[in-house]
Structure formats: structure tokens, C-alpha cells
Backbone as ProteinMPNN parsed JSONL, in Angstrom:
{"seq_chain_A": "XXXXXXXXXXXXXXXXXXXXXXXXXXXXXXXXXXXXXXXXXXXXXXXXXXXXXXXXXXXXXXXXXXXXXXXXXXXXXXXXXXXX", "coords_chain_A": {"N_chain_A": [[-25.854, -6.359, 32.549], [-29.0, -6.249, 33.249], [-32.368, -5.119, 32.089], [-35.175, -3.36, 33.377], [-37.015, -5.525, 32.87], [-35.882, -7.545, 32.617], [-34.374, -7.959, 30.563], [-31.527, -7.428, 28.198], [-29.912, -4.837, 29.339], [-29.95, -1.498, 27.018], [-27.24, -0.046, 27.384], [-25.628, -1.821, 28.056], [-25.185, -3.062, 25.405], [-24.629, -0.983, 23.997], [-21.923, -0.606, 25.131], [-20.932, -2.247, 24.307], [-20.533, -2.598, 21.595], [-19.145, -0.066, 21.639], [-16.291, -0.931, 22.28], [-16.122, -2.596, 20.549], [-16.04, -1.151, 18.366], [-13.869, 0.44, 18.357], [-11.404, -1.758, 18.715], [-11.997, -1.983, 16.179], [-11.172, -0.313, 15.194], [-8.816, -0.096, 16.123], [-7.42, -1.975, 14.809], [-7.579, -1.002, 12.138], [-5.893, 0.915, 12.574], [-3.595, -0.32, 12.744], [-3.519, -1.483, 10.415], [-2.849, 0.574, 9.075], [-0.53, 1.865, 10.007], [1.127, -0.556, 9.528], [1.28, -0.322, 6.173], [2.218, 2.029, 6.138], [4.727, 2.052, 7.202], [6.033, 0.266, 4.957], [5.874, 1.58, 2.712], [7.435, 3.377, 4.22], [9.91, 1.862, 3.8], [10.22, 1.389, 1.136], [10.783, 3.897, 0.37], [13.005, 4.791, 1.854], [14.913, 2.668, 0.272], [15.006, 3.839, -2.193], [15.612, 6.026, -1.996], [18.539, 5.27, -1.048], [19.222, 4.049, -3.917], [18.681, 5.902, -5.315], [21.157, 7.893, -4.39], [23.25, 6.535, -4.985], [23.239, 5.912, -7.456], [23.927, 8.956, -8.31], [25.998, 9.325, -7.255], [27.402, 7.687, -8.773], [27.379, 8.634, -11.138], [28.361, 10.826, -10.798], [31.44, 10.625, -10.398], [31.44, 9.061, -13.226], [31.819, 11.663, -14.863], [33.234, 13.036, -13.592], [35.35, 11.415, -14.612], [35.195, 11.443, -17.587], [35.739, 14.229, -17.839], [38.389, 14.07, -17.194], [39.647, 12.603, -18.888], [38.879, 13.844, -21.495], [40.208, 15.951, -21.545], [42.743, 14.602, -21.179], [42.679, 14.079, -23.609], [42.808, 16.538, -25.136], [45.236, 17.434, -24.251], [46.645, 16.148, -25.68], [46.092, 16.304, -28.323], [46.857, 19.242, -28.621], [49.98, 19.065, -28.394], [50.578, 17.55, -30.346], [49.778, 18.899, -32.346], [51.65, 21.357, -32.279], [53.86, 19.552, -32.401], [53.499, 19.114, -35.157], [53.806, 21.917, -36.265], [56.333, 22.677, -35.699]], "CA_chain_A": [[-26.814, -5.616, 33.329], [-30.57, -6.375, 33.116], [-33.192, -3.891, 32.34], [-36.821, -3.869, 33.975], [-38.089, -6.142, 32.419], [-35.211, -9.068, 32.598], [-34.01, -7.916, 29.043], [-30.202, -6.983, 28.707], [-29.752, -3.035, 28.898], [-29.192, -1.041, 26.09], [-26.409, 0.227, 28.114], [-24.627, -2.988, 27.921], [-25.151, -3.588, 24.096], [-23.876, 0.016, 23.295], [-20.503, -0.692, 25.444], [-20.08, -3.608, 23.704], [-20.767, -1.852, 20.15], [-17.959, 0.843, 21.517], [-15.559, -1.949, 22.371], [-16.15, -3.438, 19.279], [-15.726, 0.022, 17.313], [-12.325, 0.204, 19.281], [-11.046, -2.788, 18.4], [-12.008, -2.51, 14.62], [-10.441, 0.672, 14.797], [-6.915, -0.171, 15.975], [-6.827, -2.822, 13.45], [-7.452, -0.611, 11.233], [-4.1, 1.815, 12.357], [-2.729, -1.174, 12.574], [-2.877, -1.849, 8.802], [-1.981, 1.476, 8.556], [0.874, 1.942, 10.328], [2.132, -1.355, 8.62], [1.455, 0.62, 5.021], [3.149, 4.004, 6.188], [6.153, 1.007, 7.743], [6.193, -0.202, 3.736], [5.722, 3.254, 2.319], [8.826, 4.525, 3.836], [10.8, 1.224, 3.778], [10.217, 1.436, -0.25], [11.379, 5.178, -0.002], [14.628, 4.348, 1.727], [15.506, 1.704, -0.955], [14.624, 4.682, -2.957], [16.996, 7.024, -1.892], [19.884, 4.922, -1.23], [19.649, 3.953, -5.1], [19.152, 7.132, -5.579], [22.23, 8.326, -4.037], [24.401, 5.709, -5.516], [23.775, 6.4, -8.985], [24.662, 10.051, -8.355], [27.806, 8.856, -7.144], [28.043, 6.916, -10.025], [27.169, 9.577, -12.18], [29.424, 12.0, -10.76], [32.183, 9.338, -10.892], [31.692, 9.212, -14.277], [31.291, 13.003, -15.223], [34.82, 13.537, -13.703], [36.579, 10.087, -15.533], [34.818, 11.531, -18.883], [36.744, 15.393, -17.695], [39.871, 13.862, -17.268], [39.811, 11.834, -20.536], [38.698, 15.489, -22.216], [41.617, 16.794, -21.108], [43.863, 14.525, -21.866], [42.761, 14.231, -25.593], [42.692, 17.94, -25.42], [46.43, 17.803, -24.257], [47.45, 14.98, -26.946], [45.742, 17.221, -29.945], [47.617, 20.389, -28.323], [50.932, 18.489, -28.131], [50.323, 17.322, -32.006], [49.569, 20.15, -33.384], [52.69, 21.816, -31.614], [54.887, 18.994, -32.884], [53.434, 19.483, -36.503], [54.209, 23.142, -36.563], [57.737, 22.74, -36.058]], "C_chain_A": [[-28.182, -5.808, 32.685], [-30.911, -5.175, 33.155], [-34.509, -4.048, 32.88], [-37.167, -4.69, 33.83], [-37.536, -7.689, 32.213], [-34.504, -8.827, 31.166], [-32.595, -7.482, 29.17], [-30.517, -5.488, 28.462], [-29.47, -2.827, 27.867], [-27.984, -0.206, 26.199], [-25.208, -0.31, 27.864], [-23.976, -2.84, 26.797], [-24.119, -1.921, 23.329], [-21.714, 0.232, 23.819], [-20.288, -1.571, 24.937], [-19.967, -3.451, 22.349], [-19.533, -0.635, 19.879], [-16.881, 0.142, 21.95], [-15.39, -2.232, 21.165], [-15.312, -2.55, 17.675], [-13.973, 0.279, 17.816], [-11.313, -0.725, 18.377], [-10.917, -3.015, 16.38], [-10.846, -1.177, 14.783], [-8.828, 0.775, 15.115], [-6.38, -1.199, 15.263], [-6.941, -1.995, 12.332], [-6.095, 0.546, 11.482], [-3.617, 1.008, 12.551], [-2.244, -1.297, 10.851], [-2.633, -0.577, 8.462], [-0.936, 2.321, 8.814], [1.444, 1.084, 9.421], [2.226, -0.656, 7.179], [2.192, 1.361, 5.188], [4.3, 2.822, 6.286], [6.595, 0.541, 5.888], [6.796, 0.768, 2.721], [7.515, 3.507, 2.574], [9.871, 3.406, 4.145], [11.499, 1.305, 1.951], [11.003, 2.888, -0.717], [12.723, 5.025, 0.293], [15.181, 3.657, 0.597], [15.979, 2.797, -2.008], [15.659, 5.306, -3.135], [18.203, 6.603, -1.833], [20.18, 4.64, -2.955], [19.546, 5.208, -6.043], [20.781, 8.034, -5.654], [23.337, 7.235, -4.741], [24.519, 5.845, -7.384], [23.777, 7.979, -9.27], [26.179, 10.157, -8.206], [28.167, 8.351, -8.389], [28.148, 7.795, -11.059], [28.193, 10.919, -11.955], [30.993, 11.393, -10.737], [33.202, 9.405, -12.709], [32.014, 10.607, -15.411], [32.708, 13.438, -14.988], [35.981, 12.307, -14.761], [36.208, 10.83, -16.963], [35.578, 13.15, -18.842], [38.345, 14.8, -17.935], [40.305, 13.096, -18.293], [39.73, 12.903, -21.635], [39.851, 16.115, -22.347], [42.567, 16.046, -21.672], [44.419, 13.91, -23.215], [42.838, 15.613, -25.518], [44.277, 18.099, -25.273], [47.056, 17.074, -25.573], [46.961, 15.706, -27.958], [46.703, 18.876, -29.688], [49.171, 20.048, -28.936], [51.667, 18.305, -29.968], [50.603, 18.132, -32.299], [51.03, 21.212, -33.255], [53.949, 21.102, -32.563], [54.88, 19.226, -34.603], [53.647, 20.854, -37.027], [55.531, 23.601, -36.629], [58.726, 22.456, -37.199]], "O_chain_A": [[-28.336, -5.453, 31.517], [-30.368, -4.264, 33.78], [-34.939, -5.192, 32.736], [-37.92, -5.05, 34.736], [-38.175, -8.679, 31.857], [-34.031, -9.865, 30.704], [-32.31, -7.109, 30.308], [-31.235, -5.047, 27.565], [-28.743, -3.656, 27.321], [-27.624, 0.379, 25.178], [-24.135, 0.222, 27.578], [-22.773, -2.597, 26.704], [-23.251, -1.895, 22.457], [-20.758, 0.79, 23.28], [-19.113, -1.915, 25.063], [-19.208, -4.258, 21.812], [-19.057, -0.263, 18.807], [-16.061, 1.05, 22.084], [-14.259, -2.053, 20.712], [-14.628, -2.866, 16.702], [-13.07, 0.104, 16.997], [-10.586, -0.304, 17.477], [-10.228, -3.719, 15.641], [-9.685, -1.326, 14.4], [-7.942, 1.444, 14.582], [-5.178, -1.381, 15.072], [-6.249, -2.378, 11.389], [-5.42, 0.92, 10.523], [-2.464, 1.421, 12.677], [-1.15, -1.233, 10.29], [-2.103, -0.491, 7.355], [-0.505, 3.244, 8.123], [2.178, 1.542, 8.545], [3.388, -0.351, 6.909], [3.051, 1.502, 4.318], [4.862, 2.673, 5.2], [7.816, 0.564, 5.734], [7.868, 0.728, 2.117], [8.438, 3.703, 1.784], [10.837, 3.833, 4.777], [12.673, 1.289, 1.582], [11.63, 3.05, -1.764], [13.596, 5.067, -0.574], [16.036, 4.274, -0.04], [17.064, 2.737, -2.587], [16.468, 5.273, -4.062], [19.084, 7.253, -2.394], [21.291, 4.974, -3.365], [20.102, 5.448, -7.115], [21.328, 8.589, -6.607], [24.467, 7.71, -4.856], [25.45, 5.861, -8.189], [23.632, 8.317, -10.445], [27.107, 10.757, -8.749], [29.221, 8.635, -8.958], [29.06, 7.666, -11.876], [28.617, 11.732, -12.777], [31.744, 12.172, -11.323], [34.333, 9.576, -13.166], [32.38, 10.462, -16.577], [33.361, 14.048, -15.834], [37.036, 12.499, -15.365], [37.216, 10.794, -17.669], [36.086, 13.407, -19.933], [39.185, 15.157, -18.761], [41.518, 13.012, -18.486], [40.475, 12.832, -22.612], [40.29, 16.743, -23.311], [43.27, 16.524, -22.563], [45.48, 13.527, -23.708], [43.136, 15.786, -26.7], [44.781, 18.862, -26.098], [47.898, 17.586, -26.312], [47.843, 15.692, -28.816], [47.125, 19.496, -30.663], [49.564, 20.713, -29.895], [52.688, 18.71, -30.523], [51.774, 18.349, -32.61], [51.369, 21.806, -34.277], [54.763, 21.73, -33.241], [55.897, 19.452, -35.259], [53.671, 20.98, -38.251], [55.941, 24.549, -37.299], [59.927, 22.68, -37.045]]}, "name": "protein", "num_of_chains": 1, "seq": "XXXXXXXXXXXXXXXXXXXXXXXXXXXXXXXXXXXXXXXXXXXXXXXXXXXXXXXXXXXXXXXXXXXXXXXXXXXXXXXXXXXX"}
């Protein structure tokens, strides 16, 4: 669009300045969607190795009970047989 005088509007130049602002601006939630998309791909990882060495840890917490026990029965057992 021309203005009086044959010059382009400042009309024009400011829709093409809010186009422009547009455009920067969904590249910019673009790169930050992809971040947050990273963000909570890195957190999953997170938590599943999280969760697996709880398992592992509780795993181990009962194998190290039931080994307790059954030195606790074999020193019972002993001591029993040595009193006779």
C-alpha cells in the first residue's frame, strides 16, 4: 500500500515488523518446547534409574535379612549344641 506521496505506508512496514515478530516468536517456543521435550526426556531416564536401583536396593536389603537370619539361626543352633 502506497502513501500520498508514492512512498510505502507505514502501515505496511509495521505489518510486516508484526509478521516478522510472530515468526521470531514461534521459533523461539519452538526451541522451547524442544528444551522442555529434552528436560523431561532426561527426567524419565531419571526416574526409571531411579526406580530400578530401589528395586535393587530393596532386593538386596531383604537377601542381606535372610542371610541375618540364617547366621542368627546357625549361632543359635551352635550354641544349643555346645550346651549339651
Amino acid at each position: 500500500m502506497a502513501g500520498p506521496n508514492g512512498e510505502p505506508s507505514s502501515i505496511a512496514s509495521e505489518e510486516d515488523a508484526s509478521e516478522d515478530a510472530l515468526l521470531e516468536g514461534d521459533e523461539e517456543y519452538q526451541d522451547l518446547n524442544s528444551a522442555l521435550d529434552q528436560i523431561s526426556s532426561f527426567l524419565d531416564q531419571l526416574e526409571e534409574r531411579n526406580d530400578s536401583l530401589n528395586t535393587r536396593l530393596r532386593e538386596l536389603l531383604a537377601s542381606n535379612q535372610q542371610e541375618r537370619r540364617g547366621a542368627s539361626s546357625e549361632a543359635q543352633g551352635t550354641q544349643q549344641q555346645n550346651e549339651r
